[in-house]
DSSP file (Angstrom, degrees, kcal/mol; ACC not computed):
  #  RESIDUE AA STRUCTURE BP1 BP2  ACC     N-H-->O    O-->H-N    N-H-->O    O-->H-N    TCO  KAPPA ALPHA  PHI   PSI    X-CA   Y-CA   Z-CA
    1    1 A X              0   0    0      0, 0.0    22,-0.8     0, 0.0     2,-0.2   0.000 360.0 360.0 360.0 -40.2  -40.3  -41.0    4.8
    2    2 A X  E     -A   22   0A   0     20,-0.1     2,-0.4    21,-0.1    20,-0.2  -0.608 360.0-148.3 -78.7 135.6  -38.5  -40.7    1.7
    3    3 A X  E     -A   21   0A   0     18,-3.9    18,-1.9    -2,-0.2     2,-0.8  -0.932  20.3-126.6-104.8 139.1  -40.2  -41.8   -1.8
    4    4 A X  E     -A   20   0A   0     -2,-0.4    16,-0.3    16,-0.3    18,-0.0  -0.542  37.2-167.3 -82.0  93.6  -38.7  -43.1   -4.5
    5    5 A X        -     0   0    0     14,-5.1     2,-0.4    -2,-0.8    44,-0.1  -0.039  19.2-122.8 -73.8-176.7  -40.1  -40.5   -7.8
    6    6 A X  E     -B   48   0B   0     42,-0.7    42,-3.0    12,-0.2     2,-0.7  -0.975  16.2-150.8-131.5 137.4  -39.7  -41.1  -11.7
    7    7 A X  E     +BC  47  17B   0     10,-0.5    10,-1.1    -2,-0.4     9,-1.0  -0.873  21.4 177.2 -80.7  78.7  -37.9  -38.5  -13.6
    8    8 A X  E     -BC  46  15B   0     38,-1.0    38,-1.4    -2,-0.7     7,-0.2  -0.901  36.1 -98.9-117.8 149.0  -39.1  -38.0  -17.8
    9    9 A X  E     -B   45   0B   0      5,-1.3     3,-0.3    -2,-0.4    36,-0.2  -0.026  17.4-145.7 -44.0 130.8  -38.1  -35.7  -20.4
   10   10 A X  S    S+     0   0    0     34,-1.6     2,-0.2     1,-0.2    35,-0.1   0.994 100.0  50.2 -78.8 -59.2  -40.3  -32.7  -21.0
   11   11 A X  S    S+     0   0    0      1,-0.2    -1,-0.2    33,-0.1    34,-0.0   0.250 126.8  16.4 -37.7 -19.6  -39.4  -32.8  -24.6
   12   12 A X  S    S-     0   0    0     -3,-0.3    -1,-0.2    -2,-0.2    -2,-0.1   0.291  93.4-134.5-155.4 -40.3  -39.9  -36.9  -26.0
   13   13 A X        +     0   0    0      1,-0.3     2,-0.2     0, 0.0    -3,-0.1   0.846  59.7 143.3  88.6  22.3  -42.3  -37.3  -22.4
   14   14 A X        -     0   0    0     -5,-0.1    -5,-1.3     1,-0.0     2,-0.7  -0.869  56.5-115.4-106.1 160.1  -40.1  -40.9  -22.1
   15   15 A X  E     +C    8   0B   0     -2,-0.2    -7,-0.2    -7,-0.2    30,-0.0  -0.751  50.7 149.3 -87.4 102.2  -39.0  -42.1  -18.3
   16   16 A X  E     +     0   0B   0     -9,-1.0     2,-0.3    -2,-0.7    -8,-0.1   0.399  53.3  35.4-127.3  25.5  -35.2  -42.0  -17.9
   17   17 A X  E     -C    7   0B   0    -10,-1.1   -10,-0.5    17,-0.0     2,-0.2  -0.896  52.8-168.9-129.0 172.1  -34.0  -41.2  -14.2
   18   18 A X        +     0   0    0     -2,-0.3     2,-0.3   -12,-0.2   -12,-0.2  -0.906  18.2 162.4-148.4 169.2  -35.7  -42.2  -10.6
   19   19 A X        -     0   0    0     -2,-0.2   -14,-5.1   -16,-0.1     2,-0.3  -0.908  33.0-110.8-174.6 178.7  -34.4  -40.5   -7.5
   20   20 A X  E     +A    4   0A   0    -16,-0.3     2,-0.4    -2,-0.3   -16,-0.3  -0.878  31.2 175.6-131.8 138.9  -36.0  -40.1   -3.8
   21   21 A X  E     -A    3   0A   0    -18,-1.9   -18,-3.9    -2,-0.3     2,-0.4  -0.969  35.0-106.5-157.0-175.6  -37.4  -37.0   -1.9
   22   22 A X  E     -A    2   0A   0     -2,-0.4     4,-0.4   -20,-0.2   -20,-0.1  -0.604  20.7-160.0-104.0 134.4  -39.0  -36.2    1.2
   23   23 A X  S    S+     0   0    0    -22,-0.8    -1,-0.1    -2,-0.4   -21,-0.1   0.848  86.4  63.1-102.7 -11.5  -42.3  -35.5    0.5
   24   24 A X  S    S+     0   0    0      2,-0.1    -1,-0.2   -23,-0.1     3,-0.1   0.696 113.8  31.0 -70.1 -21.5  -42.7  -33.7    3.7
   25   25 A X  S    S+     0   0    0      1,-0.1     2,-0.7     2,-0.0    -2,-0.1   0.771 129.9  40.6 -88.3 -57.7  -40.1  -30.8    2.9
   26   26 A X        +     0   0    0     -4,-0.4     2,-0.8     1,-0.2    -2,-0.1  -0.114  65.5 158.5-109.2  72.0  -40.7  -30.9   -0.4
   27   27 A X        +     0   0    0     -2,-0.7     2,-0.3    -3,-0.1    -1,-0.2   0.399  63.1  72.9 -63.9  11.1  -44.9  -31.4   -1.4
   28   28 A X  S    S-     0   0    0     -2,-0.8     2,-0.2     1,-0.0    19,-0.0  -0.798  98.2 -72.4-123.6-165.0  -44.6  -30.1   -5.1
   29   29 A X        -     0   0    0     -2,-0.3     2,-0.4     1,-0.1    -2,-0.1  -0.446  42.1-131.5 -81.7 141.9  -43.2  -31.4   -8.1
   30   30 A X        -     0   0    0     -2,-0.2    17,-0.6    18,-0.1     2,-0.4  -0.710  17.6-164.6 -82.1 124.3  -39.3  -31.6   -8.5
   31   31 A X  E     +D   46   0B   0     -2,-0.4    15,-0.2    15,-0.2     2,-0.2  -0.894   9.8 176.9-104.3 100.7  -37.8  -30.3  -11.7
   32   32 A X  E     -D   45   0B   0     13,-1.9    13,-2.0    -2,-0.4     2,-0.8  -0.457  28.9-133.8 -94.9 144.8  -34.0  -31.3  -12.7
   33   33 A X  E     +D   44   0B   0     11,-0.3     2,-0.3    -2,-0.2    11,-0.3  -0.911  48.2 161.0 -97.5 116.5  -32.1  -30.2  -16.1
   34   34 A X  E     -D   43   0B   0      9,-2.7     9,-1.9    -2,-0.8     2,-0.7  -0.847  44.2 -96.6-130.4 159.6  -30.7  -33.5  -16.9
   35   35 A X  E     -D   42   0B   0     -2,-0.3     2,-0.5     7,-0.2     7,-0.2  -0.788  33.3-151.7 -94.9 143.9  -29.3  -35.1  -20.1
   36   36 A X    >>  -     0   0    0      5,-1.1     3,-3.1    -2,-0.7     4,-0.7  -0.931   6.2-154.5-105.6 102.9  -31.8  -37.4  -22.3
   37   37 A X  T 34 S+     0   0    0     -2,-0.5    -1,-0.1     1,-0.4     5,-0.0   0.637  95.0  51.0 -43.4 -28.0  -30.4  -40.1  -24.3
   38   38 A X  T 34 S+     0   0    0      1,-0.2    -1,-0.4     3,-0.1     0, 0.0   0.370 117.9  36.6-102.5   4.5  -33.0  -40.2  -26.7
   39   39 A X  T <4 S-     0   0    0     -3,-3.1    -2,-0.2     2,-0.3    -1,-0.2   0.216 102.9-130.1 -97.7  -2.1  -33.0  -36.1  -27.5
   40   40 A X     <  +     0   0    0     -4,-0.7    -3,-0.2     1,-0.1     2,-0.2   0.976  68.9  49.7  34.5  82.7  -29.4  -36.0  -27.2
   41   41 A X  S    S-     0   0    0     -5,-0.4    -5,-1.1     2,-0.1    -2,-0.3  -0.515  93.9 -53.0 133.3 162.4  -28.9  -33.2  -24.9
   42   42 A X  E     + D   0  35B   0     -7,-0.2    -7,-0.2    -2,-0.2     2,-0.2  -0.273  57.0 160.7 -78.9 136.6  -29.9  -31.6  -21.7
   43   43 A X  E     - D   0  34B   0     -9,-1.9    -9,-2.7    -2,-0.1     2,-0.3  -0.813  49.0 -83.5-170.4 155.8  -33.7  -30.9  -21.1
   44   44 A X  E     - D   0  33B   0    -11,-0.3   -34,-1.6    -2,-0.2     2,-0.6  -0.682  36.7-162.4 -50.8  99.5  -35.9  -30.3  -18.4
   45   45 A X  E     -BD   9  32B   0    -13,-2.0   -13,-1.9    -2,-0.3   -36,-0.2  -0.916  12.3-157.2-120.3 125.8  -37.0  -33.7  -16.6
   46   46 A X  E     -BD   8  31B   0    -38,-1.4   -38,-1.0    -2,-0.6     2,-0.2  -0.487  31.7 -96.6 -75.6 159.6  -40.6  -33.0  -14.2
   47   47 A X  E     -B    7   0B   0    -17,-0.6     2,-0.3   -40,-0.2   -40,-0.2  -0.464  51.9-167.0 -64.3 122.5  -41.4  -35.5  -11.3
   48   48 A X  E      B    6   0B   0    -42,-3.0   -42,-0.7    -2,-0.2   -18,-0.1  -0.888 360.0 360.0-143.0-159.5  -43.9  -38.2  -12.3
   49   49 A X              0   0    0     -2,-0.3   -42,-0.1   -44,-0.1    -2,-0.0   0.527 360.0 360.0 -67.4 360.0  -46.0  -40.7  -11.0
């Protein structure tokens, strides 16, 4: 039941997490504040394909 997502930076648009959700609880896109190696510093990363 659970899918495996990709996590990239709204800022540089590169992929640097993955993480798993339920796609039945949750059916829109997940947004995390996470840190990005390649901005240095904490940004916004959307759910992508």
């Amino acid at each position: 039941m659970r899918d495996i997502i990709t996590l990239a930076c709204t800022e540089c648009k590169r992929k640097n997490y993955t993480t798993t959700k339920n796609k039945k609880n949750t059916p829109d896109k997940l947004q995390f504040n996470k840190y990005c190696k390649f901005c240095r510093c904490h940004t916004p990363h959307k759910e992508t394909k």
